[in-house]
Structure formats: structure tokens, C-alpha cells
C-alpha positions as CSV (number, residue, x, y, z in Angstrom):
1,X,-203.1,-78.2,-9.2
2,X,-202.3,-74.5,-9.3
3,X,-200.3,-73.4,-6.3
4,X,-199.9,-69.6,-5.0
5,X,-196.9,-68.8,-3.4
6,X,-196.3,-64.9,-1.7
7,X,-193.3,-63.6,-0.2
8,X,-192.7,-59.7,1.0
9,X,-191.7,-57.6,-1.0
10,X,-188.9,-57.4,1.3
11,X,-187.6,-61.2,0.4
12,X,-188.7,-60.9,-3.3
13,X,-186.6,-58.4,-4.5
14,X,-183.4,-60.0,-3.4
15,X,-184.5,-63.2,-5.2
16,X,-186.1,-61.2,-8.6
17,X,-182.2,-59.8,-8.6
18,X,-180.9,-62.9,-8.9
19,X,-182.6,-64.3,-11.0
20,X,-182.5,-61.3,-13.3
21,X,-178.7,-61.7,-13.1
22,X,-178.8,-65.0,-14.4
23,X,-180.7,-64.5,-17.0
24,X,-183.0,-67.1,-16.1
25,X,-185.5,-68.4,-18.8
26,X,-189.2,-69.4,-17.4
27,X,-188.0,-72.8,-17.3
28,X,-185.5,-71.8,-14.5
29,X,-187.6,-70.7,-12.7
30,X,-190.0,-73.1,-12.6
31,X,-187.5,-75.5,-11.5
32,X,-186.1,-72.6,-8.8
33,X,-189.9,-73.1,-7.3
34,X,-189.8,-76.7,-7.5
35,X,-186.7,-76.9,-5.6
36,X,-187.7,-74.5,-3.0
37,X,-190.6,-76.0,-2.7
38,X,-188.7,-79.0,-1.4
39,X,-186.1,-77.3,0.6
40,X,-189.6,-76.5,2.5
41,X,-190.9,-79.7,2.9
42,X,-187.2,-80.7,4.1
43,X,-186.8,-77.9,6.5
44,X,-190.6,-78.8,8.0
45,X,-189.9,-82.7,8.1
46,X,-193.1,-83.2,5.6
47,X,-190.8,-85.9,3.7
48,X,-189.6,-87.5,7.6
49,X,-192.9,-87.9,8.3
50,X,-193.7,-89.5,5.2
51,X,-191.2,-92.1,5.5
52,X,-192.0,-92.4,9.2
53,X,-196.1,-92.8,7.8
54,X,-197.2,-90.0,9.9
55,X,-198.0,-87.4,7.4
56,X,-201.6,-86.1,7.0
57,X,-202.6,-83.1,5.0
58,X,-203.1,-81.0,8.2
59,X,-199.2,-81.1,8.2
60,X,-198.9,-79.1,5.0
61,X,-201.2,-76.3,6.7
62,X,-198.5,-74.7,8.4
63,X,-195.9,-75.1,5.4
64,X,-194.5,-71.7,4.2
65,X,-191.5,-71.1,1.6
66,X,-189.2,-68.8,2.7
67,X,-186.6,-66.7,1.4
68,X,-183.4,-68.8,2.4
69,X,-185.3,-71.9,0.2
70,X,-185.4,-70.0,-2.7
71,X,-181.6,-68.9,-2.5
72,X,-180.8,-72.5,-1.9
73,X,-183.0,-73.2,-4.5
74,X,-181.4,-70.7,-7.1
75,X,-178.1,-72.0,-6.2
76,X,-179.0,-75.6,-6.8
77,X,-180.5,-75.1,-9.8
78,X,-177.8,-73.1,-11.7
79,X,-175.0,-75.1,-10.2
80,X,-176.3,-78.0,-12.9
81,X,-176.4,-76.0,-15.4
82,X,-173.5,-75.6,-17.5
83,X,-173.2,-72.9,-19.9
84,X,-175.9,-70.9,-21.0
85,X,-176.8,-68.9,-23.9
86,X,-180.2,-67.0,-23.1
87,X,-183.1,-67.3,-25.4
88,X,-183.2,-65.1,-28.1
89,X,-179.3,-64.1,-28.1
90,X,-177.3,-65.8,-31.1
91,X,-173.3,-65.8,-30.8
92,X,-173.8,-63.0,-34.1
């Protein structure tokens, strides 16, 4: 399933600039939406109410991801990563 996700131009740049500064691969990123993608679903009690067994789609309609997900995001993801040598750069 393909899944669109927009933020203003306002909240993108911020998170663009990090990511920029650390170098992150495609990889990264895909794991930075991943993550913020459940900071979401945390921060709107999707995963409560699926414990609880009181989720239904209609829940997800009013789901957004928001800037302060993906900087939690980005901050989870490269806190497990331990040093990093960008693709394409060799220690010549």
C-alpha cells in the first residue's frame, strides 16, 4: 500500500535540514517515516484502542503526522545508529 504523506513547507524544511545534516541514506529515511508514523498512531491512541478492541478504520481518518513526530522520529532513528560512513564515500 502506497501511503502520501504532506507537511508545509513551513515544517518540511526544518526536517529536510536535518536530515541533510545527517547524511541520511534512503534507507534512513524510510525508517524516519516509519517511526513517525507510529509516534502518530501513539500520540492519537490508534495502538490504545487496539489493545482496548475499539479500533475501526474510521479512527485512522482523522490521523495526521506532524512535525514534532518526525523530529522524534529522526532522533530515534539515528540514536541506534552507531557510526556511519555515507554511501559512496571511502576512508581514501
Amino acid at each position: 500500500t502506497t501511503e502520501i504523506y504532506t507537511l508545509s513547507l513551513h515544517d518540511a524544511l526544518p526536517i529536510s535540514k536535518k536530515l541533510f545534516e545527517r547524511k541520511a541514506s534512503g534507507s534512513d529515511i524510510a525508517a524516519v517515516v516509519t517511526s513517525a508514523k507510529t509516534n502518530s498512531y501513539e500520540r492519537n491512541g490508534i495502538y490504545q484502542k487496539m489493545e482496548n478492541g475499539t479500533f475501526s478504520p474510521k479512527d485512522l481518518e482523522g490521523v495526521n503526522i506532524n512535525q514534532q513526530d518526525f523530529v522524534k522520529a529522526i532522533e530515534n532513528v539515528f540514536s541506534m545508529t552507531k557510526k556511519r560512513n555515507p554511501i559512496g564515500f571511502n576512508n581514501i
